[in-house]
C-alpha positions as a Markdown table, in Angstrom:
| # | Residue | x | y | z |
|---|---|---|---|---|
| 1 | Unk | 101.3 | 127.9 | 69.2 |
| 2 | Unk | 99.7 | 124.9 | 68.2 |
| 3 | Unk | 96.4 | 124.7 | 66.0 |
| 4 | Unk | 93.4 | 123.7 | 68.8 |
| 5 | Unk | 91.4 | 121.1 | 66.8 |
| 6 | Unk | 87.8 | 120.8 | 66.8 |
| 7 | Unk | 87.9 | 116.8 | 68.0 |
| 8 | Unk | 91.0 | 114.5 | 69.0 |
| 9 | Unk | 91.3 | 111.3 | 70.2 |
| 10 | Unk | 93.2 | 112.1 | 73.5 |
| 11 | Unk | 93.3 | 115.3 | 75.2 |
| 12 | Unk | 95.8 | 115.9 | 77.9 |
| 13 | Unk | 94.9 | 119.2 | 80.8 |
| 14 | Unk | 98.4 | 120.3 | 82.3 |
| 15 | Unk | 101.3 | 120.7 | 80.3 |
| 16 | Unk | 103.2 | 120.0 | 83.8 |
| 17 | Unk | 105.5 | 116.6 | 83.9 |
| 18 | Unk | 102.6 | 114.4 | 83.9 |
| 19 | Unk | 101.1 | 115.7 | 80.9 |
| 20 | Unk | 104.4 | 115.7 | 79.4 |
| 21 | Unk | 104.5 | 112.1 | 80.1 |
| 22 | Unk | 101.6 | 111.3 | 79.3 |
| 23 | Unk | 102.1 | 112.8 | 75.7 |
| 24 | Unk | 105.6 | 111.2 | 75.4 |
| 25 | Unk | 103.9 | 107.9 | 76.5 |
| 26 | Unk | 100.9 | 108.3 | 73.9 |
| 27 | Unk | 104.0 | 109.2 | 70.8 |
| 28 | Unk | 103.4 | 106.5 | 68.7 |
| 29 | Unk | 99.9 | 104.8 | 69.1 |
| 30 | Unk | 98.3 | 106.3 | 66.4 |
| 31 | Unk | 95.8 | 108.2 | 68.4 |
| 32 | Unk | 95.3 | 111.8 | 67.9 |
| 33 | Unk | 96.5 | 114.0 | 71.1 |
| 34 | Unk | 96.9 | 117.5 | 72.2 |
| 35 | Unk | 97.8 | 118.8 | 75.4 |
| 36 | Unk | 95.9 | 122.1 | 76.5 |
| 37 | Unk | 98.0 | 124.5 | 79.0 |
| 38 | Unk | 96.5 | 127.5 | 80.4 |
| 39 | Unk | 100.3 | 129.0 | 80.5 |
| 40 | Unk | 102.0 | 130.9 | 77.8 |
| 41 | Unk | 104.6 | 127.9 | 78.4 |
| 42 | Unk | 104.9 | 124.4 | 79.3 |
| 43 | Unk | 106.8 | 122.6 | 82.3 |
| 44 | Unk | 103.7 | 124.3 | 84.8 |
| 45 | Unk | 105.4 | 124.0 | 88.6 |
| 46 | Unk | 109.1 | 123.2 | 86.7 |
| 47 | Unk | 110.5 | 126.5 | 85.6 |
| 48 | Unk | 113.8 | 127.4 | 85.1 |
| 49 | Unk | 114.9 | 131.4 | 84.8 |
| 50 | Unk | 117.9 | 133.1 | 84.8 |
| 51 | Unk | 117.8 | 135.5 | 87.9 |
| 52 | Unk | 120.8 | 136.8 | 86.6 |
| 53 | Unk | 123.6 | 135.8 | 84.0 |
| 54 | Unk | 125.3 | 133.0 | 85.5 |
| 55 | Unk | 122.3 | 132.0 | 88.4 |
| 56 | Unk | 119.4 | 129.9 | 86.5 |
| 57 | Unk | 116.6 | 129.7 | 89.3 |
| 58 | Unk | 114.1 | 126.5 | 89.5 |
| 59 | Unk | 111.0 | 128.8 | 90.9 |
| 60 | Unk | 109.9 | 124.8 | 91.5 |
| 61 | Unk | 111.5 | 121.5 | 91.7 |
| 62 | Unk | 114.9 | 121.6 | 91.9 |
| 63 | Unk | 116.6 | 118.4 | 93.4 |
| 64 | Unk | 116.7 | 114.9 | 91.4 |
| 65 | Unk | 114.6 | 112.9 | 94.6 |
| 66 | Unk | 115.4 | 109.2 | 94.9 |
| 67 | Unk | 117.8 | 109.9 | 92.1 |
| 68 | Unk | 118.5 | 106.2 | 91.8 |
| 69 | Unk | 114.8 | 105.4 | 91.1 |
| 70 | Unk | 114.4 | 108.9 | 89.3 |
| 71 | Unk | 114.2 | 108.4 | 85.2 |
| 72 | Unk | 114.6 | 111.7 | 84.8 |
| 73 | Unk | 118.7 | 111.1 | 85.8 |
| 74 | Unk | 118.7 | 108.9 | 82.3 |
| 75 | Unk | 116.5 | 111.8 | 80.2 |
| 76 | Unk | 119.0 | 114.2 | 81.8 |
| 77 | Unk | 121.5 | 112.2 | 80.1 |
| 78 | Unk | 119.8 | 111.3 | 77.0 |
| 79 | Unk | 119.3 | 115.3 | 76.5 |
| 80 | Unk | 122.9 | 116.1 | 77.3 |
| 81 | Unk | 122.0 | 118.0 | 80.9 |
| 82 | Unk | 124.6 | 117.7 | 83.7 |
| 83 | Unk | 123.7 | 115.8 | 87.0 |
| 84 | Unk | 125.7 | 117.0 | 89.9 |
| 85 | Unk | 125.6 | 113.7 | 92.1 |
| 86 | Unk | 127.5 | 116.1 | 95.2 |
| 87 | Unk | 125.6 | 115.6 | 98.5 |
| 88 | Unk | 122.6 | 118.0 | 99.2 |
| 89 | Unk | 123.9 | 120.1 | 102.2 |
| 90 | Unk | 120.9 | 119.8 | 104.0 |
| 91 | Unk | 122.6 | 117.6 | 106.6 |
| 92 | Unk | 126.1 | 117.4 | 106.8 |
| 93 | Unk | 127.6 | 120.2 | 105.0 |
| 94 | Unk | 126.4 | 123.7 | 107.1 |
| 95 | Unk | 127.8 | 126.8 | 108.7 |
| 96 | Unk | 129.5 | 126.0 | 111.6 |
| 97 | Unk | 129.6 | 129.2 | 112.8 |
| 98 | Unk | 126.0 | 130.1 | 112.1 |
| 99 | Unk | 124.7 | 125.9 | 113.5 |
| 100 | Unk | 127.3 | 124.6 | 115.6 |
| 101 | Unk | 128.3 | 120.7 | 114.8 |
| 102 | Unk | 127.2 | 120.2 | 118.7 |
| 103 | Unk | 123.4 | 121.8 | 118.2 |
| 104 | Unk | 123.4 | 119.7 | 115.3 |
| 105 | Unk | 123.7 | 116.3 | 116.6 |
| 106 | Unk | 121.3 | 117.4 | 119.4 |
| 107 | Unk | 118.9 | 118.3 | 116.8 |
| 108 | Unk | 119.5 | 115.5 | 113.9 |
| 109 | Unk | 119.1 | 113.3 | 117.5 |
| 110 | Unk | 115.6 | 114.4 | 117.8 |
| 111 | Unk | 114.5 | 114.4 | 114.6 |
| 112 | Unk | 115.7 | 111.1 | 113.7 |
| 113 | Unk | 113.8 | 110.0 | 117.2 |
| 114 | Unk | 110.8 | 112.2 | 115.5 |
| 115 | Unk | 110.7 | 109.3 | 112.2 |
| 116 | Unk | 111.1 | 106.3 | 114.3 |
| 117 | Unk | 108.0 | 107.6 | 116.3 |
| 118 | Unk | 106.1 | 108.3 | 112.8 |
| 119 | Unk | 107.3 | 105.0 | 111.3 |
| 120 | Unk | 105.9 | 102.9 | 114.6 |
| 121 | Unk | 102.9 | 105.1 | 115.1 |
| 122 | Unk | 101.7 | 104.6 | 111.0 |
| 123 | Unk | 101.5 | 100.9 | 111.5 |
| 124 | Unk | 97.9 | 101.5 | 113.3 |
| 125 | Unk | 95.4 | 101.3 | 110.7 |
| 126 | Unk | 93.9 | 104.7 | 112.2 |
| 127 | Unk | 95.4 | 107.8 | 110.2 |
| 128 | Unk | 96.5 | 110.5 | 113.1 |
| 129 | Unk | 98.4 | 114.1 | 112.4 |
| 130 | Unk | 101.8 | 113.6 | 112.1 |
| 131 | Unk | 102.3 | 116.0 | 115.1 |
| 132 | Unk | 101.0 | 113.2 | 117.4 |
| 133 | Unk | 104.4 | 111.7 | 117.2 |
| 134 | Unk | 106.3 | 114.5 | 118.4 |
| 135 | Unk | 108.0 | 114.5 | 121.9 |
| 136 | Unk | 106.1 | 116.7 | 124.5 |
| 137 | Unk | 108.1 | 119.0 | 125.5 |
| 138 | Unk | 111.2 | 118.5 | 123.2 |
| 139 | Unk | 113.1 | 122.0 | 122.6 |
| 140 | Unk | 113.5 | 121.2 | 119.2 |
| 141 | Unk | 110.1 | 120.5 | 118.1 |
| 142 | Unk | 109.4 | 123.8 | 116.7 |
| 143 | Unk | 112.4 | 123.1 | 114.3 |
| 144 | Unk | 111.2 | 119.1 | 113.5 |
| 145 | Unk | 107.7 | 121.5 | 112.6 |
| 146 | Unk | 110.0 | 123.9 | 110.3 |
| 147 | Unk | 111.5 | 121.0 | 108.3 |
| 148 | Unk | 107.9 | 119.4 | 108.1 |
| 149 | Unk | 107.3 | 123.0 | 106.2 |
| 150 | Unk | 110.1 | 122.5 | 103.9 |
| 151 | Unk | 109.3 | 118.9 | 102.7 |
| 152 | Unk | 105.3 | 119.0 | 103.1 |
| 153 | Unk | 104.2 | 122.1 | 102.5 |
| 154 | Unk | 102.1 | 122.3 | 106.0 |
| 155 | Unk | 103.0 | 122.1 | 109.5 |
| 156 | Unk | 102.5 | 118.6 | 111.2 |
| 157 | Unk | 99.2 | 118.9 | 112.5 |
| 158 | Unk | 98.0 | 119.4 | 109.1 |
| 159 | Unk | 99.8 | 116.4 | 107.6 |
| 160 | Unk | 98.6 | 112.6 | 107.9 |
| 161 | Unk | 100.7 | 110.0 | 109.0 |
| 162 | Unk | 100.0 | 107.3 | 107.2 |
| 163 | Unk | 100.7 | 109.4 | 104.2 |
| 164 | Unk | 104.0 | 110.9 | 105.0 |
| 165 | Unk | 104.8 | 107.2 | 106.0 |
| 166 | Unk | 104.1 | 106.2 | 102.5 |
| 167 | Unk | 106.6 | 108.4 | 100.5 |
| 168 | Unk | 109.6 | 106.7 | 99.5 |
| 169 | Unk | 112.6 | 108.5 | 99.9 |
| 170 | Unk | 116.1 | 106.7 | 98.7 |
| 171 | Unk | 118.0 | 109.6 | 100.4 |
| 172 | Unk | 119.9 | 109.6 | 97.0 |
| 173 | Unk | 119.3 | 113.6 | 95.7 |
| 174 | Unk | 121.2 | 115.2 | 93.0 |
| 175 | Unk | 120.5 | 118.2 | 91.3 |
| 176 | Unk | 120.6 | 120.2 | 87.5 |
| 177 | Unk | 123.3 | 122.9 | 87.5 |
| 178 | Unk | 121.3 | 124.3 | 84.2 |
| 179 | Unk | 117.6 | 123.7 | 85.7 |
| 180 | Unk | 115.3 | 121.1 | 86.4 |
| 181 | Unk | 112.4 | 123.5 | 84.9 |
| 182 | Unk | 115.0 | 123.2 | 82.2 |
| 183 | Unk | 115.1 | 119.4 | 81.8 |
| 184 | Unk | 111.3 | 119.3 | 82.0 |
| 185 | Unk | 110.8 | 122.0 | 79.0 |
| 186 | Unk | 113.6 | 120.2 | 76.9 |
| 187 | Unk | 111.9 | 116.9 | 77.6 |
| 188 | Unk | 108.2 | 118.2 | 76.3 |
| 189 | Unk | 109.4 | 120.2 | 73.7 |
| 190 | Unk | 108.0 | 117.0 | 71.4 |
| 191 | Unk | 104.9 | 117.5 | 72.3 |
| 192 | Unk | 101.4 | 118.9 | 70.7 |
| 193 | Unk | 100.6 | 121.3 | 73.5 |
| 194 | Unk | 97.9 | 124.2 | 72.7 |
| 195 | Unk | 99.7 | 127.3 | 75.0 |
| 196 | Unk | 97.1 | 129.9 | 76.8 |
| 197 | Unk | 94.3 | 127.4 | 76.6 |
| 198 | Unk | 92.5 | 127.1 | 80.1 |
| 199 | Unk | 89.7 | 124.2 | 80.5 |
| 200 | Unk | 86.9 | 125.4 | 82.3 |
| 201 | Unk | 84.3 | 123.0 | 81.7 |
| 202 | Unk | 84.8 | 118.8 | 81.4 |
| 203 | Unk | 81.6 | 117.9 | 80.2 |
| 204 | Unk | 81.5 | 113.8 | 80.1 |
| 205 | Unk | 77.6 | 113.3 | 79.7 |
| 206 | Unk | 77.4 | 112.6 | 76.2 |
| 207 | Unk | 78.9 | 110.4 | 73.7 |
| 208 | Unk | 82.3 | 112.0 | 73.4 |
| 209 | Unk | 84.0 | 114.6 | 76.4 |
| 210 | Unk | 83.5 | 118.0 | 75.6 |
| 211 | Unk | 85.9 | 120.5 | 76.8 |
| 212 | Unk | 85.2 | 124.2 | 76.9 |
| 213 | Unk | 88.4 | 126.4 | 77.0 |
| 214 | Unk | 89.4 | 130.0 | 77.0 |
| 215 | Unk | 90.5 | 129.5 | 72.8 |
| 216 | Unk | 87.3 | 127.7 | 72.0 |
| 217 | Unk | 85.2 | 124.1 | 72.3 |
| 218 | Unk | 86.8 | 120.8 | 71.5 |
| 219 | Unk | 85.6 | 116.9 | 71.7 |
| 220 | Unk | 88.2 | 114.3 | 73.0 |
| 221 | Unk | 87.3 | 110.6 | 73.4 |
| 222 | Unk | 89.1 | 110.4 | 76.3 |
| 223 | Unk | 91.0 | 112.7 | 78.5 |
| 224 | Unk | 93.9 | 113.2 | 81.0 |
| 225 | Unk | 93.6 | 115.5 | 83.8 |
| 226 | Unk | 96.4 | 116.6 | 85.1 |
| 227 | Unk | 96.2 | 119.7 | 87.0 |
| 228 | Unk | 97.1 | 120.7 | 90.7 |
| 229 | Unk | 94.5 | 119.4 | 93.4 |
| 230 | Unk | 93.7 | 122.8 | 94.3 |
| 231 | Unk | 92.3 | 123.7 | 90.7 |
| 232 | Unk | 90.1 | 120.7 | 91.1 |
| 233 | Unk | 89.5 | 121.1 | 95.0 |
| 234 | Unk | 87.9 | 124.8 | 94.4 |
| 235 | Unk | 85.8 | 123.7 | 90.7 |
| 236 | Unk | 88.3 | 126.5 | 88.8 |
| 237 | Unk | 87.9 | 123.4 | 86.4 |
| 238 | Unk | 84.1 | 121.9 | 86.2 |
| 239 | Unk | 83.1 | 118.4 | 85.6 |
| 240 | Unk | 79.5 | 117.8 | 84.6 |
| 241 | Unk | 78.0 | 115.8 | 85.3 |
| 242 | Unk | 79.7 | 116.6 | 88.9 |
| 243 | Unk | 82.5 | 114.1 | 90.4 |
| 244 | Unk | 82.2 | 114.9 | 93.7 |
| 245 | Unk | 84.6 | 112.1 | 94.8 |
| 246 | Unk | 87.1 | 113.5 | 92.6 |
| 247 | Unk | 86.5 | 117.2 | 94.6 |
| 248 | Unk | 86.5 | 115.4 | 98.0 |
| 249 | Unk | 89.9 | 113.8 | 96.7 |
| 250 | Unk | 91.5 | 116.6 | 95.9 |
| 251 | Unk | 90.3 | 118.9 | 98.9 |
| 252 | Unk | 91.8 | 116.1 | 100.9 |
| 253 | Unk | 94.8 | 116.4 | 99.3 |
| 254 | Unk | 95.8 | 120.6 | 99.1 |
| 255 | Unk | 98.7 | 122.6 | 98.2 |
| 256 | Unk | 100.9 | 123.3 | 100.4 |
| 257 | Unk | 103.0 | 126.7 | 101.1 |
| 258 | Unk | 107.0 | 126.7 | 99.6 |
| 259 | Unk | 108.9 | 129.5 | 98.3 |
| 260 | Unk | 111.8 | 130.5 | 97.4 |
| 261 | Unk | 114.2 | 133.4 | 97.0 |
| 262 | Unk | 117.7 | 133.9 | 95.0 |
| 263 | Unk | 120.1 | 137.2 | 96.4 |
| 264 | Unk | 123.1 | 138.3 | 95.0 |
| 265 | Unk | 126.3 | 137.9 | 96.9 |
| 266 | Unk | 128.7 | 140.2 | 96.2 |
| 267 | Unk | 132.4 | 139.2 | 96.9 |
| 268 | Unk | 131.3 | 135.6 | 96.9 |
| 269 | Unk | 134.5 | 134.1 | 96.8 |
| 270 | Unk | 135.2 | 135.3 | 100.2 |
| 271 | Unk | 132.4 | 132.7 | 101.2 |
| 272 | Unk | 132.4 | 129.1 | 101.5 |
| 273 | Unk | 130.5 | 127.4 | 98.5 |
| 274 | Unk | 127.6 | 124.9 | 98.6 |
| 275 | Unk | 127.1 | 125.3 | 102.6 |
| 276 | Unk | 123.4 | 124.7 | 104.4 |
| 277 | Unk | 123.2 | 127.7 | 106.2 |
| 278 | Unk | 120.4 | 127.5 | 108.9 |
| 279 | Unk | 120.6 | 128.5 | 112.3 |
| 280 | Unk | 119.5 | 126.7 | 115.8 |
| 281 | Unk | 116.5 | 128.6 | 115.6 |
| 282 | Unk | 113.7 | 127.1 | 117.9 |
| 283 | Unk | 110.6 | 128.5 | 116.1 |
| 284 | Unk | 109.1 | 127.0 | 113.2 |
| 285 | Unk | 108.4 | 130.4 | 110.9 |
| 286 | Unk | 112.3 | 130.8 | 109.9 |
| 287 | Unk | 114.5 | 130.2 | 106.7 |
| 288 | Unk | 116.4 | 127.6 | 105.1 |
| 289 | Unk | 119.5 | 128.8 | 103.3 |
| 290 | Unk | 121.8 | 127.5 | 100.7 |
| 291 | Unk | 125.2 | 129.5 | 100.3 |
| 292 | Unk | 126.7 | 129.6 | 97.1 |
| 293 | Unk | 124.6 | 126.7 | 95.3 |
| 294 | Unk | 127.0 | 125.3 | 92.5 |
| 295 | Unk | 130.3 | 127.9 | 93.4 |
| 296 | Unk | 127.8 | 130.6 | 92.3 |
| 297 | Unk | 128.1 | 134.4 | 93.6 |
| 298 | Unk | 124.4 | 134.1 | 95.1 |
| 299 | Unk | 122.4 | 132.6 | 98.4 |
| 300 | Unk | 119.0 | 130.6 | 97.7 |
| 301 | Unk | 116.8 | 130.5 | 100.6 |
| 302 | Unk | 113.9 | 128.3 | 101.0 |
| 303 | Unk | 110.1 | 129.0 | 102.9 |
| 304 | Unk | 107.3 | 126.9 | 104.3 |
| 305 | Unk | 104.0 | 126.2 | 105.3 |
| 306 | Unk | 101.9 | 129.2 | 107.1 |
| 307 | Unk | 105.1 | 131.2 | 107.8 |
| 308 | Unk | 105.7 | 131.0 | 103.6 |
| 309 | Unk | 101.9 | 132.0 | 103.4 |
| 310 | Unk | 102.4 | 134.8 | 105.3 |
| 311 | Unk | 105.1 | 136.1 | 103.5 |
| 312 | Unk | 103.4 | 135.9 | 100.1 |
| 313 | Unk | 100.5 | 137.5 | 101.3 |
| 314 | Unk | 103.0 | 140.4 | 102.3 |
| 315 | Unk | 103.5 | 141.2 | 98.9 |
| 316 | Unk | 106.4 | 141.0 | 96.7 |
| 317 | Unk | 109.9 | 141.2 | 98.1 |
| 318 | Unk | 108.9 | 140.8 | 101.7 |
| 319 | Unk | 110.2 | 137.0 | 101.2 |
| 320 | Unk | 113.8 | 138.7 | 100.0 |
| 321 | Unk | 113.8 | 141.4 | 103.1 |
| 322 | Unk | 112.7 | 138.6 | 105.6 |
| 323 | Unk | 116.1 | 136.7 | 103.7 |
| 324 | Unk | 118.3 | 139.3 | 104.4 |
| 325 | Unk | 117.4 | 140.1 | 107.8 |
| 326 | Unk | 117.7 | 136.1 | 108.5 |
| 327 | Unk | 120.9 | 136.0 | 106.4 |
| 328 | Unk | 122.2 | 138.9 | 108.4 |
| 329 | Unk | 121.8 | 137.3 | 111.9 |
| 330 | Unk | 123.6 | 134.1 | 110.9 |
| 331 | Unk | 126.4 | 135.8 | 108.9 |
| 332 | Unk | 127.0 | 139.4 | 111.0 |
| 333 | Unk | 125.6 | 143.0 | 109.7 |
| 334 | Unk | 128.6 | 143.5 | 106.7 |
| 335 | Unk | 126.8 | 140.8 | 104.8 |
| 336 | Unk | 123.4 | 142.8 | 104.1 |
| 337 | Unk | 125.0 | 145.0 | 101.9 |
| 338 | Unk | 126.5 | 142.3 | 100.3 |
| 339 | Unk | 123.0 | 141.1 | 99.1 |
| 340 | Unk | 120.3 | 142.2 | 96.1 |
| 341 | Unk | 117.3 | 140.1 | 95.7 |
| 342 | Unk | 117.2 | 138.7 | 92.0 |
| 343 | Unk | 113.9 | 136.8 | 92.2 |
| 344 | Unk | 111.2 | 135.0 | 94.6 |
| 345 | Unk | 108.5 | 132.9 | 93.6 |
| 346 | Unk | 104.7 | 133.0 | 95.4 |
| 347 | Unk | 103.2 | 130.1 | 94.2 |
| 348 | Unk | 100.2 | 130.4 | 96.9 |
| 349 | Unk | 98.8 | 133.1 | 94.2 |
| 350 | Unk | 99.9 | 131.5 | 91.0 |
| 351 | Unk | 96.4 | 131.0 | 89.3 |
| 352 | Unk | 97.1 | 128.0 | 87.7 |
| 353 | Unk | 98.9 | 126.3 | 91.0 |
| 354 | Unk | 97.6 | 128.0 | 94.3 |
| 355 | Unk | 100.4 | 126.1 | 95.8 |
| 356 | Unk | 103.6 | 124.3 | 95.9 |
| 357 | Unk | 103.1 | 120.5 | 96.3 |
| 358 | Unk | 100.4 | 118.2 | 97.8 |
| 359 | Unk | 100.0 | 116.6 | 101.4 |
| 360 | Unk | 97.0 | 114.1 | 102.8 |
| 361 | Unk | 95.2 | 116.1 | 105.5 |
| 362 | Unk | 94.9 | 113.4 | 108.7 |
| 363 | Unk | 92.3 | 111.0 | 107.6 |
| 364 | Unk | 93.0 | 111.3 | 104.3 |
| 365 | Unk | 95.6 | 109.2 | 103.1 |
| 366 | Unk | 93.9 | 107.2 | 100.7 |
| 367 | Unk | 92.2 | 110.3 | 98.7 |
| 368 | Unk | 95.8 | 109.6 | 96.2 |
| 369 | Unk | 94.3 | 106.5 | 95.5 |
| 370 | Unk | 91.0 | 107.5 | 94.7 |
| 371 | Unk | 91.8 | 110.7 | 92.7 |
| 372 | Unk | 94.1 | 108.4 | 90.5 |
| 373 | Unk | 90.7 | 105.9 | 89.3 |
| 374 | Unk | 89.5 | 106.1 | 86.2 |
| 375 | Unk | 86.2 | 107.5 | 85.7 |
| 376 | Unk | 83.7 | 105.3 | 82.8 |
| 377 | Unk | 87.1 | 104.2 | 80.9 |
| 378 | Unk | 86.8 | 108.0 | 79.5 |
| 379 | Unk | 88.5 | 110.0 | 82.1 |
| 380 | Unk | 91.6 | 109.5 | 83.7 |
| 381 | Unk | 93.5 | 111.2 | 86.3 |
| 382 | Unk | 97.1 | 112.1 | 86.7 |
| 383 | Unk | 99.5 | 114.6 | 88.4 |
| 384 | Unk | 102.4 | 114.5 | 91.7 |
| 385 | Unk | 98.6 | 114.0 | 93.8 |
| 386 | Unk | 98.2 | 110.6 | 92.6 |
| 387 | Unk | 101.5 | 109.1 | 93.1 |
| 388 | Unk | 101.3 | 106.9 | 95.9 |
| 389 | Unk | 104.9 | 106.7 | 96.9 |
| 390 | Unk | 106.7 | 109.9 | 95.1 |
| 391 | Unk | 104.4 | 112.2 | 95.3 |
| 392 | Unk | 105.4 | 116.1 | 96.1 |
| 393 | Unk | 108.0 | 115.4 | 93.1 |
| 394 | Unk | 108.4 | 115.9 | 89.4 |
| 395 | Unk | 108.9 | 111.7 | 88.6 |
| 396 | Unk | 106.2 | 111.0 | 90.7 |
| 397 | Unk | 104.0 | 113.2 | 88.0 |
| 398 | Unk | 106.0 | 112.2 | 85.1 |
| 399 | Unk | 105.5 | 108.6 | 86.3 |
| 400 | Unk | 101.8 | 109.0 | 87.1 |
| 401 | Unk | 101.1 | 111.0 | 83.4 |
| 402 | Unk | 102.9 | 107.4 | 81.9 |
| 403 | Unk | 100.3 | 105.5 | 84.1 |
| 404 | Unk | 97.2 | 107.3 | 82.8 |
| 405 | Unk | 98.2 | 106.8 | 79.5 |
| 406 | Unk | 98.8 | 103.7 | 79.1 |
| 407 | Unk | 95.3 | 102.9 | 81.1 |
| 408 | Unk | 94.4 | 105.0 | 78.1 |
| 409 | Unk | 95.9 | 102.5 | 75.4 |
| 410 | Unk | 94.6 | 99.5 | 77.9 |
| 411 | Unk | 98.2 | 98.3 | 78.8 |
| 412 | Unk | 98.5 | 97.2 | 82.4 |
């Protein structure tokens, strides 16, 4: 672990991918740095395991978004990590027998109807839910909610237009066979980063910022915060003098609800390999499934918004049996005793998340922009929140961490 110092000239909250590149953007300047993490390791919503030999696990970001504008692709490279550039099967490649090719044009159809809606509607300068754009009476609305769930965290009422209008997808997405979490720990690993050190108290009313943490007090001349909106949203981190815009920003912009799950499959080989495996459903509280991710012997299924919520409050390995009994209606009963749940993740009651990724509320669109201001050339502000256009992902922090540090050093 490394040494906490009593002063520095930059300190960095978050070990997370915008601390990370924040640090890796500060190597070099001569100042003084040290990134304080509350965790016992760094990478905070990146984390790789190994549910099993054979299966690494992201618990958190997984796929290589806009992988043609990602820089993670070339640090992948750079560190000698594979890139699997295969198609996601979120689209094309599913079950046939579990989401017939028919039901899915019908719903692909609406959902593509669903965007052109959003896209017209976000041109009015008033923000609205992104709900408001749905179809009345469309049978596969509930479903158009359930993907909302997957890629926002919230169902549509609870998501501004304007803002889900302003992320930029390339709809290029390739993944990490060994681990995104992975690539994010291997790309830190450089850095000064003080482990099991949580900041409680910013204090900013004198000369230098003093920062009261769970190891001890230190001074900074200037610090990056880069911590989930919901740490900041509920004070679990305190500024004095207060910054109530900075709290107003970040309730504005909460956490939203995404798990995940990784079963077993026994006799695997008997099952197609890197198949979406989602039924017609037409409810919004149901599963998304991936079936042998990679040619591995295992299922990953995926969770959102209040039906994900739900779940976790449930208690552990109600995500897995809710799984299986999914799993089981797609596939036929001989499958459920082809399963063993190997891990989930409840990120809703991870202290130092309380949530997967962040969403504008309606009306709150531009709360990115002001959480990401500087505050008295002193404070700065990064993290996946304050990316105007790739937020929700892990280059949109590690972008956003290279931002506030080079407002840092005074390079535009």
């Amino acid at each position: 672990m490394t040494r906490l110092p009593s002063e520095v000239d930059v300190a960095i909250i978050g070990a997370g991918a915008a601390g990370l590149g924040a640090a890796r953007m500060l190597e070099g300047s001569g100042l003084s740095v040290i990134v304080l993490e509350a965790r016992d390791r760094i990478g905070g919503r990146a984390h790789t395991i190994m549910a099993a030999p054979g299966i690494p696990f992201d618990l958190g970001c997984e796929w290589l978004h806009s992988a043609d504008r990602n820089d993670f692709v070339g640090i992948a490279k750079d560190l000698g990590f594979a890139v699997d550039k295969s198609r996601p099967p979120w689209r094309d490649q599913a079950y046939d027998a579990a989401f017939s090719k028919a039901k899915r044009d019908e719903f692909f159809a609406a959902i593509d109807a669903f965007y052109e809606r959003a896209e017209e509607a976000a041109e009015n300068e008033i923000d609205a839910p992104a709900a408001t754009c749905l179809e009345p009476g469309n049978p596969w609305n509930p479903m158009i909610d359930a993907i909302s769930t997957y890629i926002n965290g919230f169902e549509l009422k609870d998501v501004s237009l304007h803002d889900m209008d302003a992320y930029e997808d390339t709809d290029t997405n390739w993944r990490l066979p060994d681990g995104y979490g992975a690539l994010v720990a291997a790309y830190g690993a450089p850095c000064p980063v003080a482990l099991n050190t949580e900041v409680t108290v910013i204090d900013h009313s004198g000369a230098r910022i003093r920062i009261e943490t769970s190891r001890g007090t230190l001074s900074a001349a200037k610090v990056i915060v880069c911590v989930p909106t919901n740490l900041i949203a509920n004070e679990n981190i305190r500024f004095t003098p207060p910054l109530r815009s900075k709290v107003e920003a970040a309730v504005g912009l909460p956490l939203g609800a995404d798990n995940k799950v990784m079963l077993a499959l026994a006799d695997a080989e008997k099952w197609p390999s890197d198949i979406g495996l989602r039924g017609a459903a037409l409810r919004t509280g149901v599963g998304s499934f991936h079936l042998r991710p990679s040619g591995r012997p295992c299922i990953a299924g995926f969770f959102g918004g209040s039906f994900a919520r739900e779940l976790e409050d449930a208690g552990d390995g109600a995500l897995a049996a809710q799984s299986i009994d999914e799993i089981v209606a797609l596939l036929g009963s001989d499958i459920r005793s082809k399963l063993t749940p190997l891990a989930e993740t409840r990120w809703c009651h991870d202290r130092f998340a309380q949530g997967a990724y962040s969403a504008a509320k309606p009306g709150h669109a531009e709360a990115r922009a002001v959480l990401a201001v500087p505050v008295d050339g002193r404070l700065f502000f990064a993290g996946e929140a304050t990316s105007p256009n790739f937020f929700s992902t892990a280059h949109g922090a590690r972008e956003s961490g290279e931002r506030a540090a080079k407002e840092v050093m005074g390079i535009q």
